[in-house]
C-alpha angles and dihedrals in degrees: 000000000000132000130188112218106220103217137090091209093108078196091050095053087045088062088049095046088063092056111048119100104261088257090056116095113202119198138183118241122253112198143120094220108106110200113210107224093220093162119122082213140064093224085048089049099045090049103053092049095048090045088049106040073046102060094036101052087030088221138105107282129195115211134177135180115200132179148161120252117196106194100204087056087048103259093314136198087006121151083004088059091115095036100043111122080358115209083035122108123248096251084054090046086049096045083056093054099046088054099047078051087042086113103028122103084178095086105149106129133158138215113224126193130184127195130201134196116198122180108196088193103058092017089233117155141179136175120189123176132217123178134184120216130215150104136286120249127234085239150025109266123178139007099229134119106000149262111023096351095107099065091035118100115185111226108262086042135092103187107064123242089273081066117039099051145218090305089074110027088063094061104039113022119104095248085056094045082046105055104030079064092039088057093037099051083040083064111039085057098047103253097115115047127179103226115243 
């Protein structure tokens, strides 16, 4: 069976790779059509991209809209997280956010994912969420994995996810949490089904 994977983050759709059921396809989308994620939520988000990239490709889609939430700063950037101080690289977007932190001792924060399946053909859909608590770092440690993982330390850790590496990202992040209970559900309903 084959899924398209409705996002252009080529990182984003790795991670996702790792995660699908070995029957399971997973390809990129190829399309023109640019969805404006205009939700004040991630579940909206990830909906309105997923139901989209659906009708336009007329195939089943996977979404998913992801962010960090600090709580001291009031669950900034949220679901800005990828357009905050948009046009400037990550380590720049994490500099800002060190600094905004620069005088808080409070530093527990969580990343939050949430991952939409959406069937065009039978007009089936379904969203789950899986988050990752933890605490942001004083500095920026690592260059693995992407986006905010250098200043993010899962709680039992003590290195951030820049540092730590795929190996455990894949078991604990929230991507990872989001989608392992996305596929499973998928299949306990029929929806997914491995060919005979």
């Amino acid at each position: 069976m084959k899924i398209f994977v409705a996002s252009k983050n080529e990182h984003k759709v790795h991670e996702i790779k790792l995660l699908v059921p070995k029957f399971v396809e997973l390809e990129l989308i190829k399309t023109e059509l640019d969805v404006e994620e205009t939700g004040e939520t991630f579940i909206e988000n990830s909906i309105i991209k997923a139901i989209e990239y659906g009708k336009d490709v007329v195939q089943p889609v996977v979404a998913d809209d992801s962010g960090l939430c600090i709580d001291v700063l009031g669950g900034f950037p949220g679901v800005m997280s990828a357009r905050y101080m948009e046009g400037a690289s990550y380590t720049e977007k994490m500099e800002s956010i060190l600094q905004l932190m620069k005088n808080y001792e409070e530093r527990t924060a969580r990343f939050v994912c949430v991952a939409t399946y959406f069937n065009p053909i039978n007009n089936f859909l379904i969203s789950v969420e899986g988050y990752v608590e933890g605490s942001i770092s004083r500095e920026i440690r690592g260059t693995q994995g992407f986006g905010y993982d250098p200043i993010f330390i899962p709680n039992g850790y003590e290195m951030t996810f820049g540092e730590l590496g795929e190996a455990v990202k894949d078991k604990i992040s929230h991507r990872s949490r989001a989608f392992k209970k996305l596929f499973e559900l998928l299949i306990k309903v029929g929806e997914l089904k491995e060919e005979s």
